[in-house]
C-alpha positions, -999 to +999 in steps of 0.1 A: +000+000+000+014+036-008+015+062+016-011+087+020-012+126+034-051+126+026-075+130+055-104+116+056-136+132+051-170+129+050-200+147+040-236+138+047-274+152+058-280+124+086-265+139+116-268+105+131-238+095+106-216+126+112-218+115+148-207+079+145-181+085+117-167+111+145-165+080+167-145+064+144-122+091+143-111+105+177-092+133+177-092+164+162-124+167+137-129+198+114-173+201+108-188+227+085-223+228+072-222+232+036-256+241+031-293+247+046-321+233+026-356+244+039-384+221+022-418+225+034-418+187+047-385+193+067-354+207+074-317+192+057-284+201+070-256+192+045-227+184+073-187+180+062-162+164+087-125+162+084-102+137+107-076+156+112-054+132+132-060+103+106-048+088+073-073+081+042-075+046+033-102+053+010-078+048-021-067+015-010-102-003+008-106-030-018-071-040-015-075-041+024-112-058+020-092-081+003-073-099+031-097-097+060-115-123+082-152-124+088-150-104+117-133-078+099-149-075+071-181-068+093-162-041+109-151-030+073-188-029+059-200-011+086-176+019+085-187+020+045-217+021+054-209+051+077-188+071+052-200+061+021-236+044+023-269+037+034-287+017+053-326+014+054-350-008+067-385-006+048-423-025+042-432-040+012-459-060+008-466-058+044-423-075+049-397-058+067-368-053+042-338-042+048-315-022+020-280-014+021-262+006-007-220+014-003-210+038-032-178+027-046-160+040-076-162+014-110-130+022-125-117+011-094-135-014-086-129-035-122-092-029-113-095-045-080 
């Protein structure tokens, strides 16, 4: 794996997100709000965090997916989930579902 000087960051509108991915990263965390959007059904808050005491992986999270046991690659879905995806747990006809989505890059991913 190469060496990296990028922090990494997150942006997101579920505050419940910008809280847990500040778990993940103790330390020093740079949060803006990038934007208010008033709608007449609610309220969103555009949040952007920045670990400042940590090192982005994001480059190399295939390659590190890669080589991990089950218990890892638990831990490793659930922080993707955190920083780059979305969980949601829905009815249809009248069943609990439950849908998860992780954006990753293509390009990257059909060279992984």
């Amino acid at each position: 794996m190469r060496e990296k000087k990028d922090k990494p960051r997150m942006r997101t509108t579920r505050l419940w997100q910008a809280v847990f991915w500040a778990l993940l990263y103790p330390g020093d965390i740079y949060m803006n709000i990038k934007s208010i959007n008033v709608n007449i059904e609610d309220v969103t808050i555009t949040w952007s965090l920045t670990a400042n005491n940590h090192v982005s992986y994001k480059e190399d999270a295939l390659n590190i997916a890669k080589i991990l046991d089950e218990k890892g690659i638990l831990i490793f879905l659930l922080t993707s989930i955190l920083g780059d995806g979305y969980a949601n747990a829905y009815l249809r006809e009248n069943r609990l579902r439950a849908r998860i989505e992780i954006t990753v890059n293509v390009a990257k991913l059909e060279k992984s």
